[in-house]
C-alpha positions in Angstrom: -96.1 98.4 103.2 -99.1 98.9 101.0 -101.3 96.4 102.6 -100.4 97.8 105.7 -101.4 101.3 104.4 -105.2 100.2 103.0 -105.5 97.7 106.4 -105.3 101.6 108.1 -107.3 103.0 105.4 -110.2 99.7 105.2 -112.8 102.3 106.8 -112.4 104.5 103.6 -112.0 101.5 101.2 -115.5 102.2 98.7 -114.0 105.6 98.2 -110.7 104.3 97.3 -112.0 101.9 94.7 -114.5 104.7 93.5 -111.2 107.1 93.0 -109.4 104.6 91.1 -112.4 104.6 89.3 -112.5 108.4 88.5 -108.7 108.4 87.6 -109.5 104.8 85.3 -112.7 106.9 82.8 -110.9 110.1 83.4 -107.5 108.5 81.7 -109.0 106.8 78.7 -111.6 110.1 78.3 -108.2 112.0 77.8 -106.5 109.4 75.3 -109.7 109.7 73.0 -109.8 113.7 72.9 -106.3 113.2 71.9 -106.2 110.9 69.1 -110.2 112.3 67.8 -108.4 116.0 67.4 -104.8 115.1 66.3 -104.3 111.8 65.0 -106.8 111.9 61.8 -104.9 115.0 61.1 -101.8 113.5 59.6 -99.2 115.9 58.7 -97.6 114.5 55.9 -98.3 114.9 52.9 -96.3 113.3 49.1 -95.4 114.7 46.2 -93.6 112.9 42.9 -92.0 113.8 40.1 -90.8 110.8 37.6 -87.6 109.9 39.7 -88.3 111.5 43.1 -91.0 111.1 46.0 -90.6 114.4 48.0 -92.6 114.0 51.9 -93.8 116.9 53.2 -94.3 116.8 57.7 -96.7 120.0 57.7 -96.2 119.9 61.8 -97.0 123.4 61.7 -98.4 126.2 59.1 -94.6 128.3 58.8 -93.0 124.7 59.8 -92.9 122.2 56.9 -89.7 119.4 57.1 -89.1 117.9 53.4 -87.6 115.0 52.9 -86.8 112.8 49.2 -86.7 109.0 48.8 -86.4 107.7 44.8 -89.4 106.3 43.7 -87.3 103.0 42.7 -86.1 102.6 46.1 -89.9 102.5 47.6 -91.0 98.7 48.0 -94.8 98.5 48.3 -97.3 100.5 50.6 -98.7 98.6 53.5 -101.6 99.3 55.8 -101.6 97.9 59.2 -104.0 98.0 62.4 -102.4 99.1 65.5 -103.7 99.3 69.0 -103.6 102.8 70.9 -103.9 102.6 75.1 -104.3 105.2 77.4 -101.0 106.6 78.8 -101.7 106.0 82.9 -103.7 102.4 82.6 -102.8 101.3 79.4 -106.4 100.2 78.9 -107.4 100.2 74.7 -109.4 102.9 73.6 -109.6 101.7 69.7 -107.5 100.9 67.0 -105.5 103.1 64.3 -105.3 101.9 61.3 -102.1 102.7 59.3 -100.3 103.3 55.6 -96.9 103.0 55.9 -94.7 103.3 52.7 -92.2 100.3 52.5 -88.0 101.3 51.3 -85.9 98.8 50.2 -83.6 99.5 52.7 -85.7 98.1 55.2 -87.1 101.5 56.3 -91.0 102.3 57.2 -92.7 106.0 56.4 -95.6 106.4 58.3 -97.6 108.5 55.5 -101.3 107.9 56.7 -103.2 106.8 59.8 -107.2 107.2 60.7 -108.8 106.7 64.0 -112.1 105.2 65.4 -114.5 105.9 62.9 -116.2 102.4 60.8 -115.1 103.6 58.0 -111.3 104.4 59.2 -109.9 101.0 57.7 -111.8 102.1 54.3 -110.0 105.8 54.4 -106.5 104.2 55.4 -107.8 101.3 52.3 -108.6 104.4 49.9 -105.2 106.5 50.9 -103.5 103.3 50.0 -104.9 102.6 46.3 -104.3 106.2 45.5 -100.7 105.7 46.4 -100.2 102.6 44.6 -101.6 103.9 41.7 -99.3 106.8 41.5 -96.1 105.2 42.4 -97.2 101.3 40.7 -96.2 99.6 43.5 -97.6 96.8 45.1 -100.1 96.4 47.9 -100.9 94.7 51.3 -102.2 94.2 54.4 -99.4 93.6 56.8 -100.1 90.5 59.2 -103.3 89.6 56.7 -104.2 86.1 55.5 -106.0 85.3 52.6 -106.5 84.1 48.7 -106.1 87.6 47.2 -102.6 89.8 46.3 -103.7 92.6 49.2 -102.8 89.3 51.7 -99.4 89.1 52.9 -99.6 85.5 53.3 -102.0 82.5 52.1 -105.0 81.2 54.5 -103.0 78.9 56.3 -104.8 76.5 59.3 -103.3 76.3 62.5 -104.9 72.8 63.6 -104.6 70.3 60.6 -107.6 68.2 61.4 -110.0 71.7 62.0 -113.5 70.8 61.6 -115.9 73.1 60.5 -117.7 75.2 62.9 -120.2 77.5 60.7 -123.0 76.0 59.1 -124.4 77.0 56.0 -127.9 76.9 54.4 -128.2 77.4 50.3 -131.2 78.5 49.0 -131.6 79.3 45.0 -131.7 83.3 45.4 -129.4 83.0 49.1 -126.9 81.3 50.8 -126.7 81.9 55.2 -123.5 81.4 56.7 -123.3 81.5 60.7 -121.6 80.2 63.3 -123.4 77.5 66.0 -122.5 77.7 69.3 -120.6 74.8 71.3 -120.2 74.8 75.0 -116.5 75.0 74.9 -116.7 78.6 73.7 -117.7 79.5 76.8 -113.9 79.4 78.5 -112.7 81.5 75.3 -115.2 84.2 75.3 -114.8 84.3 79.1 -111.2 84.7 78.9 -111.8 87.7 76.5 -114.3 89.5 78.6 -112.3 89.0 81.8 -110.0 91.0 80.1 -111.6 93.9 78.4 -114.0 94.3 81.5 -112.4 92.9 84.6 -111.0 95.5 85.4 -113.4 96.5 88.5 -113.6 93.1 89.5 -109.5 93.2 90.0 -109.5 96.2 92.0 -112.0 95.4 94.4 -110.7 91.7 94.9 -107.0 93.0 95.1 -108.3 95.9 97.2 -110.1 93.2 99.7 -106.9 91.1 99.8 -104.5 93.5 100.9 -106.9 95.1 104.0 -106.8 91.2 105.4 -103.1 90.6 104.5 -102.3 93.9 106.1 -104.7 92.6 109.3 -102.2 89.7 108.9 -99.5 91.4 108.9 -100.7 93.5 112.3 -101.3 90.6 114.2 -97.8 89.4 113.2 -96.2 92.7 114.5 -97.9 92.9 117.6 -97.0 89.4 118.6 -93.7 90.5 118.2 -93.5 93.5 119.9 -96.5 92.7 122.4 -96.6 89.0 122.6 -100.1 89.1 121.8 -101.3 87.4 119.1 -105.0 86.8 118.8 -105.8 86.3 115.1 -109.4 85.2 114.3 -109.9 83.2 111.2 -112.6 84.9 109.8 -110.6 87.6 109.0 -109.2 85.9 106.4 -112.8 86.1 104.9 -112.0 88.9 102.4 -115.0 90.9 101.9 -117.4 90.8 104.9 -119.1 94.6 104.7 -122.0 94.4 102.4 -121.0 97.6 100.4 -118.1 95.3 99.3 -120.9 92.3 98.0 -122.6 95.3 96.1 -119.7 96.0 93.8 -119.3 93.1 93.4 -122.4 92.6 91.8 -121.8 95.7 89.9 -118.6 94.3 88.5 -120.3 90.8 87.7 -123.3 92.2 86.1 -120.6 94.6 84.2 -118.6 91.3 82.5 -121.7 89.6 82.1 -122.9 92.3 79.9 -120.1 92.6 77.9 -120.1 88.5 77.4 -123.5 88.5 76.0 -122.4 91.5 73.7 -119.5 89.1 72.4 -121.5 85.8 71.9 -124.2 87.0 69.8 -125.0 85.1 67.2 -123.4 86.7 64.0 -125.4 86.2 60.3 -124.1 86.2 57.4 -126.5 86.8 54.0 -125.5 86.4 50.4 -128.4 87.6 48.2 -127.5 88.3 44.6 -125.1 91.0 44.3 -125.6 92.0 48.4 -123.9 90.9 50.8 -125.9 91.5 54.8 -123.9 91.0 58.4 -126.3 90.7 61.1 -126.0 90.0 64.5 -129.1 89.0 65.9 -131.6 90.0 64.0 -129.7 93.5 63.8 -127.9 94.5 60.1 -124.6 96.0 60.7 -123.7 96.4 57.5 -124.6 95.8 54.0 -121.8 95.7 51.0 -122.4 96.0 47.0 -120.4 92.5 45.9 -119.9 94.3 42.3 -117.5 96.4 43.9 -116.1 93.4 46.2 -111.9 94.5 46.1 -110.5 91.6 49.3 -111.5 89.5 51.8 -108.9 88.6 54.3 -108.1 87.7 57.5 -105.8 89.9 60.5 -105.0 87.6 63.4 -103.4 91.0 65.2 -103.4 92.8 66.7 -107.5 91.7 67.6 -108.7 89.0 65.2 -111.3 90.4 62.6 -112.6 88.9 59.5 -112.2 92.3 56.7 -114.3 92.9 53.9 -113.3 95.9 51.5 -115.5 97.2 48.1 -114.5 100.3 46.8 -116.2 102.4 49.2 -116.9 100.4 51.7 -115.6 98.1 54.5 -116.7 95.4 56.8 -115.5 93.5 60.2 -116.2 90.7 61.9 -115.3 89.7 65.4 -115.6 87.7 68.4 -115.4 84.0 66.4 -114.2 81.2 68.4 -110.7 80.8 67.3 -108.4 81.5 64.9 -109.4 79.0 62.5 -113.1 79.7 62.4 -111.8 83.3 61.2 -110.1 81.6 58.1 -113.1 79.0 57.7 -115.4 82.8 57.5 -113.0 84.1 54.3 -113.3 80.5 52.9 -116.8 79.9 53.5 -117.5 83.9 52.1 -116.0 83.6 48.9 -117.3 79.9 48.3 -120.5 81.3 48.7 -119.9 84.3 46.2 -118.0 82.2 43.9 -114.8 84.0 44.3 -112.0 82.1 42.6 -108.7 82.0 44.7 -106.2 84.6 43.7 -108.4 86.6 41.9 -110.9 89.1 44.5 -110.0 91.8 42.3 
């Protein structure tokens, strides 16, 4: 029914794609007013006395909802990243990152969350210290890998025989870590930007198949009814107006620019006490290693490599696979003389 309903409509087809378009920005546009003016105003705030940890849900300035857990019965404090998608195309518009107090009782308390900013996982990473401090309890990163006590788990290699994929250059006052790039990359990071940015491309090819299937479909239904049938192969040829080649184009040139945003080649710089991430020639960020707290590794819910000093946070993406993320925390604190087990 709905390929017969765009075969109708094929005359207005550039207008169709363009309002799916308009409804696609206008959707995520929405979803990031909404989490930029509520979400990194979390209503909950904690209070403790020596036996009791009373939560306070401010939803409202003459509504306040409290709540008690004993202190013994709270486990550890976690902090977790979490995707957040638009409502009508579920596309991702960022990631939250979360502190979530931990009962015994298998219960979660969602205390803390900040939202698209760099320093977010630092806020979320300062909310956290404070409240282990208070309640002297443990913390971690939930889902984390890594060789300090904020991991949940050890490093821990997925393909026994990995060979190492970043090369590193040791000079007396530096050490360069970065990653050389192998053909077989390619198919990953293509993967990855078919999905982030494929979107256009889908519509329009999707769009393209159902005007022809719905031709189909005519021809079909008037040799039925008509005894007619006189069905030319090249309209199976899906896009034949030259609007249709111009998107297209638009949607290639679209992925290709996000692919060459993903496989830049990333630097990393370990000069005395500094630590400098580049990619390119471009410094993203520059971290004081006095203050160096963990490095670990979050598989989910997008892999990252995270750096953390006590004002200050690092991540880095787009590696190959899994494996060259946990090679980067191993190469990282080889390079910075780290001993295992003790970041802190």
């Amino acid at each position: 029914m709905l390929s017969f309903i765009v075969f109708y409509l094929q005359d207005y087809r550039q207008i169709i794609i363009l309002f799916f378009l308009i409804l696609w920005y206008i959707d995520g546009a929405i979803a990031h007013r909404y989490y930029r003016q509520f979400k990194n105003k979390f209503p909950i705030s904690l209070e403790s006395d020596r036996k009791q940890l009373i939560i306070k849900n401010n939803f409202a300035a003459d509504q306040v909802i409290e709540s008690q857990v004993d202190i013994d019965a709270v486990r550890s404090v976690s902090i977790r990243p979490k995707f957040l998608y638009s409502k009508g195309f579920k596309q991702n518009i960022g990631t939250v990152w979360q502190v979530i107090l931990n009962i015994n009782n298998g219960r979660e308390l969602l205390v803390d969350e900040q939202f698209k900013s760099d320093r977010a996982v630092n806020r979320a990473f300062q909310q956290a210290k404070l409240i282990t401090s208070q309640l002297e309890i443990p913390m971690i990163f939930n889902y984390s890998e890594g060789n300090c006590t904020d991991a949940s788990q050890p490093l821990t290699f997925d393909d026994k025989f990995y060979v190492d994929r970043l090369q590193i250059n040791r000079k007396p006052n530096r050490v360069h870590i970065y990653l050389k790039w192998k053909l077989t990359d390619t198919w990953q990071f293509l993967g990855e930007v078919i999905a982030q940015a494929g979107f256009l491309l889908f519509v329009i090819i999707s769009t393209g198949f159902m005007v022809k299937f719905g031709s189909f479909l005519q021809e079909i239904y008037q040799f039925y009814w008509q005894k007619d049938f006189n069905f030319d192969l090249k309209n199976l040829l899906i896009f034949q107006q030259q609007a249709d080649y111009f998107i297209i184009l638009f949607a290639i040139t679209i992925i290709l620019i996000e692919g060459i945003r993903k496989s830049q080649t990333q630097h990393i710089y370990i000069e005395k006490n500094i630590l400098r991430y580049k990619i390119n020639r471009l410094e993203k960020a520059r971290l004081n290693l006095t203050q160096l707290e963990a490095i670990l590794f979050l598989p989910v819910p997008t892999p990252m490599v995270l750096v953390l000093t006590e004002n200050e946070a690092m991540t880095i993406n787009h590696l190959p696979s899994l494996d060259t993320y946990r090679e980067m925390v191993e190469k990282i604190e080889a390079a910075i003389t780290i001993s295992p087990n003790n970041t802190h």
